[in-house]
py3Dmol code that shows the C-alpha trace and the ligand (Angstrom):
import py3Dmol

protein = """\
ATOM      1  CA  UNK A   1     102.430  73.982 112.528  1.00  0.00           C
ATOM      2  CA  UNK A   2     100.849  75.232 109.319  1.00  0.00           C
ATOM      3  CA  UNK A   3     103.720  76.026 107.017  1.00  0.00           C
ATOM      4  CA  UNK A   4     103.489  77.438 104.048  1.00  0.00           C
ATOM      5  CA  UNK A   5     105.603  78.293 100.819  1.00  0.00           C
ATOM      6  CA  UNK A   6     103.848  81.116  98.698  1.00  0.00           C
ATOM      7  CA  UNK A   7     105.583  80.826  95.240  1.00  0.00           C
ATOM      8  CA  UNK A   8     105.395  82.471  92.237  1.00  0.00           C
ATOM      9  CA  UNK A   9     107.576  84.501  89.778  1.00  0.00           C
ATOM     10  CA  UNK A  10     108.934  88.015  90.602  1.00  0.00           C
ATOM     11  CA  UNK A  11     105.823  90.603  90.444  1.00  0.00           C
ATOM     12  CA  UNK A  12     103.461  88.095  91.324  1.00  0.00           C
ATOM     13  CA  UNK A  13     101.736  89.507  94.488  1.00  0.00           C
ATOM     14  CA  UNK A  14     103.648  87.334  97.357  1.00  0.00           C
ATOM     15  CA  UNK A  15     104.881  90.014  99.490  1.00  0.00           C
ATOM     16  CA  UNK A  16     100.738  91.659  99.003  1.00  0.00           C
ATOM     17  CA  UNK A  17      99.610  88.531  99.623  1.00  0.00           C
ATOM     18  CA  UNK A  18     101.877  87.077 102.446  1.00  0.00           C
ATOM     19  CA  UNK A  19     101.666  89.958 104.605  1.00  0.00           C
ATOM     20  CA  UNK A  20      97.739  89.380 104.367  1.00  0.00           C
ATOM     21  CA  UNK A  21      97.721  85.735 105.039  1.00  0.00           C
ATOM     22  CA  UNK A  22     100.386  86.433 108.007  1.00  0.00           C
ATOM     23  CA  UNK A  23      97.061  88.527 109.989  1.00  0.00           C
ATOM     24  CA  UNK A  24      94.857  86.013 108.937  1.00  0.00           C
ATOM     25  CA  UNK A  25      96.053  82.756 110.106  1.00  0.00           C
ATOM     26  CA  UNK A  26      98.550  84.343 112.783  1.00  0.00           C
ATOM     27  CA  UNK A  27     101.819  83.100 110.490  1.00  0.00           C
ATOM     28  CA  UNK A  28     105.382  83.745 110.490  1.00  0.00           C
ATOM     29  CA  UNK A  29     106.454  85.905 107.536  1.00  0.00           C
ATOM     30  CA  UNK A  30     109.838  85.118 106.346  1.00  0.00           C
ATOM     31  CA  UNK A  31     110.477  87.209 103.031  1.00  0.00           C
ATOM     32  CA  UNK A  32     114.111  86.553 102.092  1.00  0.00           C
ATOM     33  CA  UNK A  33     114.028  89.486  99.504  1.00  0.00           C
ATOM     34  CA  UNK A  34     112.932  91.833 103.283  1.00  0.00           C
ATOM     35  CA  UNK A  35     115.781  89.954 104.668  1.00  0.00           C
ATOM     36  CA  UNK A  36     117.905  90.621 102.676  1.00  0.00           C
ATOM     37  CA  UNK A  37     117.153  94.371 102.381  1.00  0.00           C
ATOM     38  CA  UNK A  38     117.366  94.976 105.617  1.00  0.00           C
ATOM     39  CA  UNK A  39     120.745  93.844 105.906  1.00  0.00           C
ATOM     40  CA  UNK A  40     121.522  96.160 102.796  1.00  0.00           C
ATOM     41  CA  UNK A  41     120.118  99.115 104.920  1.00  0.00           C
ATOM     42  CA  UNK A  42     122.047  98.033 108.121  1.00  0.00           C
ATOM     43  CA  UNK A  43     125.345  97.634 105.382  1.00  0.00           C
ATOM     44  CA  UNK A  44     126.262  94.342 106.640  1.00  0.00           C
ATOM     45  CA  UNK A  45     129.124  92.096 105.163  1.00  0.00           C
ATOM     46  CA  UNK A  46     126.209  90.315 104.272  1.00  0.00           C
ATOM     47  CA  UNK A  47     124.096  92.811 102.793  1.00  0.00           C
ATOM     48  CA  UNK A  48     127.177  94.436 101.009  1.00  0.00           C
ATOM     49  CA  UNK A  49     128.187  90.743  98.838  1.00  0.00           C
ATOM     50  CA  UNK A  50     123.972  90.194  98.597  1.00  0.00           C
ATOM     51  CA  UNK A  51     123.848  93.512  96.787  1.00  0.00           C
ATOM     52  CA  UNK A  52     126.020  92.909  93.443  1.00  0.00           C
ATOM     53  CA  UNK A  53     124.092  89.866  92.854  1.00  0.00           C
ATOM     54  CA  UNK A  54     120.465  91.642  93.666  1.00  0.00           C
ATOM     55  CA  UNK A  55     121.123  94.633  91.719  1.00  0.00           C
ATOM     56  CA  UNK A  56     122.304  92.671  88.277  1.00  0.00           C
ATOM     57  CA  UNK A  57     118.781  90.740  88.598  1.00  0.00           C
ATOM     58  CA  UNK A  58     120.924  87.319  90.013  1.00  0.00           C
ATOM     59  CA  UNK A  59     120.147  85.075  92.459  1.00  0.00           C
ATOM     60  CA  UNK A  60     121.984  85.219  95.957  1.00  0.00           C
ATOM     61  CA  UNK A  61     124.190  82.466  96.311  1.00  0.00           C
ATOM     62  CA  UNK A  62     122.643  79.647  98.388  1.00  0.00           C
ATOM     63  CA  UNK A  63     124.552  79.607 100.863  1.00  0.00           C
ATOM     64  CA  UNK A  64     124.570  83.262 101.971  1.00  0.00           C
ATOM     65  CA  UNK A  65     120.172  82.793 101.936  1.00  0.00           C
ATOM     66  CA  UNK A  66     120.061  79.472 103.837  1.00  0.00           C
ATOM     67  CA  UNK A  67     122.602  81.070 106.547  1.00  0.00           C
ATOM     68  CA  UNK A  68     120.282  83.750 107.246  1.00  0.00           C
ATOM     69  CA  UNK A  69     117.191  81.834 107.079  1.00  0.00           C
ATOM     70  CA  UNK A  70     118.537  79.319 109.853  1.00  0.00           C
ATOM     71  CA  UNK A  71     117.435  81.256 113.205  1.00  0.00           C
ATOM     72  CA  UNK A  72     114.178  82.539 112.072  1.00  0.00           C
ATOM     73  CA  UNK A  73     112.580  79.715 112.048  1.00  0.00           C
ATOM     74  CA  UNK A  74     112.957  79.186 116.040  1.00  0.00           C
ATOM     75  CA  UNK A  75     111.267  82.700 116.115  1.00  0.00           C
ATOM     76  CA  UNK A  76     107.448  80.799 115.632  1.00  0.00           C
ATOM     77  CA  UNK A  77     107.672  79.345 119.220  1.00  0.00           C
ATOM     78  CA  UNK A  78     109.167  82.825 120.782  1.00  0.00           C
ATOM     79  CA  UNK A  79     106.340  84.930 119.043  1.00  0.00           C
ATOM     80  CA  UNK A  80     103.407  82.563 119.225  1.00  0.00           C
ATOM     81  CA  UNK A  81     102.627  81.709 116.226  1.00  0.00           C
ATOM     82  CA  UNK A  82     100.824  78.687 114.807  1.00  0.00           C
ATOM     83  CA  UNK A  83     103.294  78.317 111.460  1.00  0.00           C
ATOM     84  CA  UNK A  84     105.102  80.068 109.045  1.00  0.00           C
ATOM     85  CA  UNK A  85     104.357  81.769 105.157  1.00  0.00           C
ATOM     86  CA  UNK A  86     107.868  81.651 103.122  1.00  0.00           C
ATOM     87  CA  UNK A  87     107.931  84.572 100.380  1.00  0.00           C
ATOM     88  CA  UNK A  88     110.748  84.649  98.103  1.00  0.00           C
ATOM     89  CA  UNK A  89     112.091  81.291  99.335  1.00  0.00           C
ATOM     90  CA  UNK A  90     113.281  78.709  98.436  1.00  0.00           C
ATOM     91  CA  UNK A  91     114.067  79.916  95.096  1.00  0.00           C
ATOM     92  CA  UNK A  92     116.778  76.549  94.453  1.00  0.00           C
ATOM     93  CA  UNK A  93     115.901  73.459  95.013  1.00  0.00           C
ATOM     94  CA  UNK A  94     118.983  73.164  97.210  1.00  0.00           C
ATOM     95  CA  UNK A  95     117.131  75.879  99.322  1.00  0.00           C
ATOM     96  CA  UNK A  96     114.580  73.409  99.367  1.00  0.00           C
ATOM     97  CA  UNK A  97     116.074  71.067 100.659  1.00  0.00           C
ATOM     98  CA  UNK A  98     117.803  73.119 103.131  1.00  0.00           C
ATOM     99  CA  UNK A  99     114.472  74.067 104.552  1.00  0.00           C
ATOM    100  CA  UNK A 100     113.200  70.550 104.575  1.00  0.00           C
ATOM    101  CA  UNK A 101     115.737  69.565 107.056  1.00  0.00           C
ATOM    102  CA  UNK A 102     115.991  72.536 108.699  1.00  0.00           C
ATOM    103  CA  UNK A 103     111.953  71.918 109.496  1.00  0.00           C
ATOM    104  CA  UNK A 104     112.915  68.664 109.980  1.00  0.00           C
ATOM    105  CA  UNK A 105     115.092  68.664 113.148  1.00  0.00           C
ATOM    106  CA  UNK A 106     112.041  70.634 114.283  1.00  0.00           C
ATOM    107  CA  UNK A 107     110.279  67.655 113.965  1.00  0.00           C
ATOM    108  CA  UNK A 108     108.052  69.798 111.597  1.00  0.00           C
ATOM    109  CA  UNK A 109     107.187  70.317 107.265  1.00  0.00           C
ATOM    110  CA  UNK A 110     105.890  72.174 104.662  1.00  0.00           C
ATOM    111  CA  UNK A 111     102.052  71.431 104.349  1.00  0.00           C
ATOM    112  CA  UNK A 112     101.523  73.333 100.887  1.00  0.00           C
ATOM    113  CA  UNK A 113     103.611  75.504  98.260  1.00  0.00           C
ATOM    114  CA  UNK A 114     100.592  77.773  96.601  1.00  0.00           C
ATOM    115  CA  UNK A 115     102.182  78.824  93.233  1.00  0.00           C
ATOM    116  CA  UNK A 116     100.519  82.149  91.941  1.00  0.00           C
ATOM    117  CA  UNK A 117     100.073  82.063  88.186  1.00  0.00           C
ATOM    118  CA  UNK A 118     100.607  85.214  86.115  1.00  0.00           C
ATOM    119  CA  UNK A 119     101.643  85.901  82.610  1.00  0.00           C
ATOM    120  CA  UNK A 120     105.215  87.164  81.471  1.00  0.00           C
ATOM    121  CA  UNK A 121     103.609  90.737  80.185  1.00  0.00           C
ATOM    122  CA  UNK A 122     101.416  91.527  83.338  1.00  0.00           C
ATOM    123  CA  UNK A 123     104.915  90.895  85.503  1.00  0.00           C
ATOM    124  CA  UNK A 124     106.991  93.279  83.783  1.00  0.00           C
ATOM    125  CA  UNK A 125     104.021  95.535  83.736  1.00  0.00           C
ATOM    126  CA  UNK A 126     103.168  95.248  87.767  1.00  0.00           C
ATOM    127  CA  UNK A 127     107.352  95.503  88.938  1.00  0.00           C
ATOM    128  CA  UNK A 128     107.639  98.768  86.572  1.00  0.00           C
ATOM    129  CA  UNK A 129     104.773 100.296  88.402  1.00  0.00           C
ATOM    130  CA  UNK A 130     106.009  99.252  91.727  1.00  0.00           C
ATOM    131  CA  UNK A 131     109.446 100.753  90.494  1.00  0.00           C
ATOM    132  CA  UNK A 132     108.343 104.132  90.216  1.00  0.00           C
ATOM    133  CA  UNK A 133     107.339 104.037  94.339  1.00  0.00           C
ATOM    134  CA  UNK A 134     109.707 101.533  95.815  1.00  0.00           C
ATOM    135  CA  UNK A 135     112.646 102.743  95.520  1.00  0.00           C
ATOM    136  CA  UNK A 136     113.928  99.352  94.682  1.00  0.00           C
ATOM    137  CA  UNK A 137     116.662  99.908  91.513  1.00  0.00           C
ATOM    138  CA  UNK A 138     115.959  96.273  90.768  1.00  0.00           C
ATOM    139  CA  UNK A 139     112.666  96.987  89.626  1.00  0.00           C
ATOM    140  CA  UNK A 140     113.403 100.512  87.461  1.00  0.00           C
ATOM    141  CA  UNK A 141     115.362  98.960  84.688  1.00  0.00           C
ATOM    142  CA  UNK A 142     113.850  96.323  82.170  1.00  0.00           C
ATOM    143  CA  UNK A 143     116.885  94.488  81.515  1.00  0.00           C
ATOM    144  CA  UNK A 144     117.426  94.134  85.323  1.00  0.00           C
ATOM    145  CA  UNK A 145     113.863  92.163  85.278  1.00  0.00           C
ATOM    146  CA  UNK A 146     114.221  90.162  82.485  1.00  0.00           C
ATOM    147  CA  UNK A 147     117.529  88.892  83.987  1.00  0.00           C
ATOM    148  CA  UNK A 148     115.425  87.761  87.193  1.00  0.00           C
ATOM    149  CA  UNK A 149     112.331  86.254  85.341  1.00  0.00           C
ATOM    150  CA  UNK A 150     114.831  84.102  83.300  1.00  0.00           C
ATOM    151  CA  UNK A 151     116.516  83.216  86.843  1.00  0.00           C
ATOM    152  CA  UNK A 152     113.108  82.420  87.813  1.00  0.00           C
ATOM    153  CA  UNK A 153     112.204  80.008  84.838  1.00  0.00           C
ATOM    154  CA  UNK A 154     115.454  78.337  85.335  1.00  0.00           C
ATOM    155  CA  UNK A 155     116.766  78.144  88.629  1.00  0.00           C
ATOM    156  CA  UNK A 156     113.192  78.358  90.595  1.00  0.00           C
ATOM    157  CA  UNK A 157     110.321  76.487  88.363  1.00  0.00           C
ATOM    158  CA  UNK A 158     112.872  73.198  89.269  1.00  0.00           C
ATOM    159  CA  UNK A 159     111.281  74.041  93.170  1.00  0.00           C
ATOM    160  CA  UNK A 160     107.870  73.581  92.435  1.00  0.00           C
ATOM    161  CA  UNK A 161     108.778  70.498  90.573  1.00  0.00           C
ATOM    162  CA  UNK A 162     110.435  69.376  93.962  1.00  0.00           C
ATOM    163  CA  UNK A 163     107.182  69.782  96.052  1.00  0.00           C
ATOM    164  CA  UNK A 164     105.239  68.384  93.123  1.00  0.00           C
ATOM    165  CA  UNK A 165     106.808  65.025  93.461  1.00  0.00           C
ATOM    166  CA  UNK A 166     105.029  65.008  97.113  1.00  0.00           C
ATOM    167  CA  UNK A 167     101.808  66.380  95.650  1.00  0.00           C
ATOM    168  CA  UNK A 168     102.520  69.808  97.706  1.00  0.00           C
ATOM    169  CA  UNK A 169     101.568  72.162  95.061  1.00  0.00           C
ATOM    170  CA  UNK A 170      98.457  74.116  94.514  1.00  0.00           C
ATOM    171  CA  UNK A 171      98.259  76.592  91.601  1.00  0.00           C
ATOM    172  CA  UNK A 172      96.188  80.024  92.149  1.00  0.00           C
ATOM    173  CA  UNK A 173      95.444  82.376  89.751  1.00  0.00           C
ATOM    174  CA  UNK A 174      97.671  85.475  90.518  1.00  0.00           C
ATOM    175  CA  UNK A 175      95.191  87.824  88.290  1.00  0.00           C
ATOM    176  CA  UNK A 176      91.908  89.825  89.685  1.00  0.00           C
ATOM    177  CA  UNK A 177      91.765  91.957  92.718  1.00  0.00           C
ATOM    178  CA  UNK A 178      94.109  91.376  95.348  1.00  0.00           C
ATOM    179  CA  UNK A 179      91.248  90.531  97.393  1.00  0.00           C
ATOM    180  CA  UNK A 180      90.318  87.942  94.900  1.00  0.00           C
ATOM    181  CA  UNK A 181      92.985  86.370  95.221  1.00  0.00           C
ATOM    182  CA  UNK A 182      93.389  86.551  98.999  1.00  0.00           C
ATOM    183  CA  UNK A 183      90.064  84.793  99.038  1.00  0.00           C
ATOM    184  CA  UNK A 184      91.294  81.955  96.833  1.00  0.00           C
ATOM    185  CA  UNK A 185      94.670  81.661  98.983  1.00  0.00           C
ATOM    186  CA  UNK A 186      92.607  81.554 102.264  1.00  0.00           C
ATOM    187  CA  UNK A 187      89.977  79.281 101.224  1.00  0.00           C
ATOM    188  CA  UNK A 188      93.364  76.473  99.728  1.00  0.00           C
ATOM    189  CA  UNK A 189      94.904  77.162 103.555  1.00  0.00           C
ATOM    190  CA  UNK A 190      91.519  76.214 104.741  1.00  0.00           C
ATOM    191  CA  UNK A 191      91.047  73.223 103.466  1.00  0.00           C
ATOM    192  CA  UNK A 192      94.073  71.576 103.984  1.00  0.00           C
TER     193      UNK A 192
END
"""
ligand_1 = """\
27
ADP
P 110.826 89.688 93.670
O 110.330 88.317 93.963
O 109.733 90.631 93.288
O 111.959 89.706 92.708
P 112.187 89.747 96.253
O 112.170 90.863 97.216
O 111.598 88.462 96.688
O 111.414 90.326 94.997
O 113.692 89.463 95.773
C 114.537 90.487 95.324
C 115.929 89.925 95.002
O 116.518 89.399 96.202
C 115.965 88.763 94.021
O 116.009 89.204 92.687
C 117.268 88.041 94.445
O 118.400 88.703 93.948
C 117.282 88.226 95.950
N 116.652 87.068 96.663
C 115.523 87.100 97.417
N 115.258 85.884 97.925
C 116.227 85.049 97.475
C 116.506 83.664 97.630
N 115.717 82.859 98.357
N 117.610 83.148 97.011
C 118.409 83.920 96.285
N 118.197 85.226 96.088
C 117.128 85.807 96.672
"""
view = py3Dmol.view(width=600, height=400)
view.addModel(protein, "pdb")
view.setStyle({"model": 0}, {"cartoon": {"style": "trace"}})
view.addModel(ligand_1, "xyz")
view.setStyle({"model": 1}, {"stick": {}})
view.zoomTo()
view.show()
């Protein structure tokens, strides 16, 4: 299985990215932030305690994200697919090494974390923009985004760290076209 973590601060292109790279190499998209809107929509118990942390720019406590994570992963065999492309996850390094074991008893790993590089001012820039379409409250307020970049530097940087230690991690630059930076995604998956 080709597994695959796309990381990168919020605004960064993932979701753009991972939904391209899921057509392309016939991938499993798991996007924890899509998870966890959907249960938000569907007003789970879930969704309802996910939501005070989401909407004051926190992280979601790990064990409420690992939980949900847990069955999708059995979903690659049942749909066909030769791997999957985490978005949005892990964002703790205990996430990480949830997932590790989870891929473990599947006798299974990550192959490569691609961390997409983009500067502070182009991220508040890009999730203001996508603000004014989305819908997403999260992404209309300034404060609300500086509370989840400084999440980012602090609780998620530590992840690529994590993968760094087994020489997982290969930076991309996150600015150009989007299909610039498809091609330089593609061509890292390709030669691994
Ligand atoms: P972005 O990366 O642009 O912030 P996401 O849709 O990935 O957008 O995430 C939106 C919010 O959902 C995050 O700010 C966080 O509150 C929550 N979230 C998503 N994934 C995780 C995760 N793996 N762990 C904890 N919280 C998460």
């Amino acid at each position: 299985m080709i597994n695959i973590i796309l990381f990168g601060p919020p605004g960064s292109g993932k979701g753009t990215q991972a939904a391209m790279l899921k057509e392309h190499f016939n991938l499993l998209h798991i996007s924890t932030g899509d998870l966890l809107r959907a249960e938000i929509k569907n007003e789970t118990t879930l969704g309802m305690e996910a939501k005070k942390f989401m909407d004051a720019g926190q992280l979601v406590p790990d064990a409420i994200v690992i939980n949900m994570i847990g069955g999708t992963v059995d979903e690659v065999n049942q749909k066909n697919k030769s791997g999957i492309i985490f978005d949005g996850f892990p964002r703790t390094v205990a996430q990480a090494e949830a997932l590790d074991n989870l891929l473990a008893e599947k006798n299974t790993s990550i192959k490569c974390v691609l961390s997409l590089v983009v500067d502070e001012e182009e991220l508040t820039k890009r999730i203001l923009e996508r603000g004014k379409s989305s819908g997403r409250t999260d992404d209309q307020d300034e404060a609300t985004i500086k509370k989840r970049v400084l999440e980012y530097r602090t609780k998620t940087e530590p992840v690529a760290n994590y993968y760094a230690q087994h020489n997982l991690v290969k930076e991309i630059k996150g600015i150009g076209s989007i299909s610039e930076i498809f091609e330089a995604l593609k061509n890292a998956i390709e030669n691994l």
